[in-house]
C-alpha positions as CSV (number, residue, x, y, z in Angstrom):
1,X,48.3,20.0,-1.4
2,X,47.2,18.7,1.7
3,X,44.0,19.0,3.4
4,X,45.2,19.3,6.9
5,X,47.2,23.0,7.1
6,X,48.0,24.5,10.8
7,X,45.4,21.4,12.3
8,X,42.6,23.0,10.3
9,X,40.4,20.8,8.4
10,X,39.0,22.3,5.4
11,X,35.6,21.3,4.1
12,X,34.4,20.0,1.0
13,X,31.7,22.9,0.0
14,X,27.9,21.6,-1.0
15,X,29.3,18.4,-1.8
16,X,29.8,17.7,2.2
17,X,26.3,18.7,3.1
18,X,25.0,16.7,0.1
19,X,26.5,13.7,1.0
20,X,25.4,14.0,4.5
21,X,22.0,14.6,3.6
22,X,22.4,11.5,1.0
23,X,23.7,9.0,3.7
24,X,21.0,10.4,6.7
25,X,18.3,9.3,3.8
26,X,19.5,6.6,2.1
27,X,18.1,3.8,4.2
28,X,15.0,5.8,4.0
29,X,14.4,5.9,0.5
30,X,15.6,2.1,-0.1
31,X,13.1,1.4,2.0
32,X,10.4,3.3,0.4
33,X,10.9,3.5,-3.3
34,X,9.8,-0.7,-3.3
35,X,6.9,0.1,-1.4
36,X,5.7,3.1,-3.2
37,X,6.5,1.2,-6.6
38,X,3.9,-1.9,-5.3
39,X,1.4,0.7,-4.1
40,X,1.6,2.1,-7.8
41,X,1.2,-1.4,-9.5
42,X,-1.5,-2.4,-7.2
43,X,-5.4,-2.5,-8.3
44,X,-6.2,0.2,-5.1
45,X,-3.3,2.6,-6.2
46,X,-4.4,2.4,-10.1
47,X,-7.9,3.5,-9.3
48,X,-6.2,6.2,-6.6
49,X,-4.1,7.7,-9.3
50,X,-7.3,7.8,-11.9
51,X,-9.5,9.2,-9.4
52,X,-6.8,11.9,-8.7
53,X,-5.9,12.8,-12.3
54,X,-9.5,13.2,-12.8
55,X,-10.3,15.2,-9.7
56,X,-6.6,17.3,-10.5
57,X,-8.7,18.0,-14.1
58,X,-12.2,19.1,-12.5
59,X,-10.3,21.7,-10.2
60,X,-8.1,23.0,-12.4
61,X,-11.3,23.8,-14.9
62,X,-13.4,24.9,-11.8
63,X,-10.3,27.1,-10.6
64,X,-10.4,28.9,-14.6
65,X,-13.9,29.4,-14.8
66,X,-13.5,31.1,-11.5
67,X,-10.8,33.6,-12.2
68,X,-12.6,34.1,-15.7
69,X,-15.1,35.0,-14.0
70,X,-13.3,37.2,-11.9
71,X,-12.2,35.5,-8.5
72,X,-9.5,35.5,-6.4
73,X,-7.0,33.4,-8.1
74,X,-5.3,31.9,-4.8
75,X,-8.8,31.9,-2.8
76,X,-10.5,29.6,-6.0
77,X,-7.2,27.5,-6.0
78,X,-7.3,26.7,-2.4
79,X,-11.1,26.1,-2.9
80,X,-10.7,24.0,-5.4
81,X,-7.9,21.6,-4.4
82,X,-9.5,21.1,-0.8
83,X,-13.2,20.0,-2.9
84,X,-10.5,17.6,-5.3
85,X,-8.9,16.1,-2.3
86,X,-12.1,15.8,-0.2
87,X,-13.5,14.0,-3.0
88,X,-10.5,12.2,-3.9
89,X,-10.5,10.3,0.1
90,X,-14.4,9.9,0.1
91,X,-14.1,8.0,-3.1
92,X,-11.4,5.7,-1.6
93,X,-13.0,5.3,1.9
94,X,-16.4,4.3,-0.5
95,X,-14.6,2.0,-2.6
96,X,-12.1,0.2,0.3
97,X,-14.5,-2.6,1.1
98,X,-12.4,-5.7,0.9
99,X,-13.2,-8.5,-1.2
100,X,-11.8,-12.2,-1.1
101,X,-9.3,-12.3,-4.4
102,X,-10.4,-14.6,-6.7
103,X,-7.1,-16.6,-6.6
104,X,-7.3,-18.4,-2.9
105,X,-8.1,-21.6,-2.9
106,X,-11.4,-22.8,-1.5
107,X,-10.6,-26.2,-1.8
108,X,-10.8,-28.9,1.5
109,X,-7.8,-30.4,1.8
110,X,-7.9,-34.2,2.1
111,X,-8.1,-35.8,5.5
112,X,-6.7,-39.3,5.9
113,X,-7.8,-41.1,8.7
114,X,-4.8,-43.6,9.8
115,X,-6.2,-44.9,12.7
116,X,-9.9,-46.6,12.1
């Protein structure tokens, strides 16, 4: 059967909008998934993602003892997570001093002198 009955076009359901939403995107997220991937592998993003698995751990204890204690189980959360990510960015402004990597080359390049 064809799509086109009395000039109407019928759509394709979810699968339309998906694709729509897929091709608005899709330069996007080619564009991003290499950088995030070398932000991952880097040295900075390592120590990012230790620092916040450790900081996600401390606030999710802190946010327990609080509601065993008999808290507000959304106020502690909230109080929590803002102390994790607060100490999460002052631990990477503290430790974003850049160093020279060790691979450059401090080598002087050899001058010749054509013209005594």
């Amino acid at each position: 059967m064809s799509r086109f009955v009395h000039k109407r076009i019928y759509g394709r359901g979810l699968g339309g909008i998906f694709r729509g939403v897929y091709k608005f995107f899709r330069p996007l997220l080619s564009f991003l998934i290499p950088t995030i991937k070398k932000a991952v592998k880097s040295t900075t993003g390592r120590k990012l993602i230790k620092q916040a698995k450790k900081s996600a751990l401390k606030a999710g204890v802190k946010t327990l003892s609080d509601v065993s204690s008999g808290e507000n189980v959304k106020e502690s959360m909230t109080k929590n997570l803002k102390k994790a990510t607060a100490d999460v960015l002052r631990k990477v402004e503290s430790g974003s001093k850049f160093t020279k990597s060790k691979t450059s080359n401090n080598r002087k390049k050899k001058s010749y002198n054509f013209f005594h």
